[in-house]
N, C-alpha and C positions, 0 to 999 in steps of 0.2 A: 391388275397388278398394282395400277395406284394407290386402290382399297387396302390389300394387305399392308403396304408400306404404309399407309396410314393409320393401320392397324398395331404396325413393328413402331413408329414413331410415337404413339399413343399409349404403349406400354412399358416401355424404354422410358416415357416419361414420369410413369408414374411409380416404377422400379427408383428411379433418382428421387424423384419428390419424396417417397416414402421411406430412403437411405437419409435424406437431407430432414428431413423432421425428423428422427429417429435420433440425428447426431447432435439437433440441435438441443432438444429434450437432452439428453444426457452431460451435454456442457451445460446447462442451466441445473441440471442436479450437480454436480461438481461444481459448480460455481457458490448453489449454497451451502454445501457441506463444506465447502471451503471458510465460507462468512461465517456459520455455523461456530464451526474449530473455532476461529478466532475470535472470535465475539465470546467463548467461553475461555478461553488461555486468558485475554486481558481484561482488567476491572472494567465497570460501562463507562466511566468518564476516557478513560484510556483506549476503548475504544470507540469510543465516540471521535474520538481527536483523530485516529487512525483513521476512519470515514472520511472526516473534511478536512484534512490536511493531505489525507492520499498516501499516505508512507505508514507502514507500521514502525512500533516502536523498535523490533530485532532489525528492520530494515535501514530505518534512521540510524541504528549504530555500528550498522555494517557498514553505510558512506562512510558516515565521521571516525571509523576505526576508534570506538571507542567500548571498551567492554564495562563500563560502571556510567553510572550519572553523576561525572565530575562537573561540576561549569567551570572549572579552570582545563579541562583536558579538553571539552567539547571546545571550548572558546580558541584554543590553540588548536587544535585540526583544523575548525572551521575557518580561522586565517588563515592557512596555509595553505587546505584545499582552494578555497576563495580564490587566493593573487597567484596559483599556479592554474586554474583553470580559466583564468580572465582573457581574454581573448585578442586582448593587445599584445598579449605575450604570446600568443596562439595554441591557448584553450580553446575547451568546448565552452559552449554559452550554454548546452543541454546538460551538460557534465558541472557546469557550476549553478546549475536552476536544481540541480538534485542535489547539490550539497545546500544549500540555501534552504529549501525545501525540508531537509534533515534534521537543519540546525532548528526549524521552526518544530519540528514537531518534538525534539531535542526538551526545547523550551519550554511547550506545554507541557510535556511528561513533570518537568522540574515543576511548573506552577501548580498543576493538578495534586502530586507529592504535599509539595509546600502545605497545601489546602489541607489534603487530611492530615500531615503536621499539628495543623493548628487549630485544626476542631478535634484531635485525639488531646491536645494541652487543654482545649475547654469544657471536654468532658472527664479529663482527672480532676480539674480543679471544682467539680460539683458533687 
C-alpha cells in the first residue's frame, strides 16, 4: 500500500509541476506581447523612459489627470496631488511615490519632445 501511495504522490506531482510550467510559459508569453505592444505604440526614446522610470506615458497621465502635455497643468495637479497625499495630513506616502513618479516621467516625455523640437529646427535650417 505504501508503494501505491507513492506512486498517487509522485504523479499528483508531476500533473502540478507540468499545470505549473505550462502557466508559467504562458505569462511569460503575455508578458512579451505585452512589451511587444508597447514598445511599438511608443517612440524608443519614450519608451525607453517608460522602462527606467516604470510608468508609461498613458499611465503617467492617468495619475496627474492630465489629458495633453501642458507643464502648467501637470505642474498644478502635481501640487495638489502632492500636499493632499502627504501624509501629515494623512495621505498615502504609496499614493504620493506614484504621483512623483508620474510627474517624473511627465518631465521626460516633455524633454525628450523638446529634443526632437529642436533637432526638426536644425534640420529646416540646412
Amino acid at each position: 500500500q505504501a508503494k501505491y501511495l507513492a506512486q498517487i504522490i509522485l504523479v499528483g506531482a508531476q500533473v502540478v509541476g507540468r499545470a505549473f510550467v505550462r502557466a508559467l510559459r504562458q505569462e511569460f508569453a503575455a508578458s512579451r506581447a505585452a512589451a511587444d505592444a508597447r514598445g511599438r505604440s511608443e517612440r524608443p526614446q519614450s519608451a525607453a523612459a517608460s522602462r527606467i522610470i516604470g510608468i508609461s506615458l498613458q499611465e503617467a497621465q492617468q495619475i496627474l489627470n492630465v489629458s495633453s502635455l501642458n507643464p502648467e497643468e501637470i505642474q498644478k495637479n502635481y501640487d495638489h496631488l502632492f500636499k493632499v497625499n502627504d501624509k501629515s495630513v494623512g495621505g498615502s506616502f504609496y499614493l504620493q511615490s506614484k504621483v512623483v513618479r508620474a510627474k517624473e516621467r511627465l518631465d521626460e516625455e516633455l524633454r525628450i519632445q523638446a529634443k526632437g523640437d529642436k533637432e526638426k529646427g536644425r534640420k529646416a535650417e540646412t
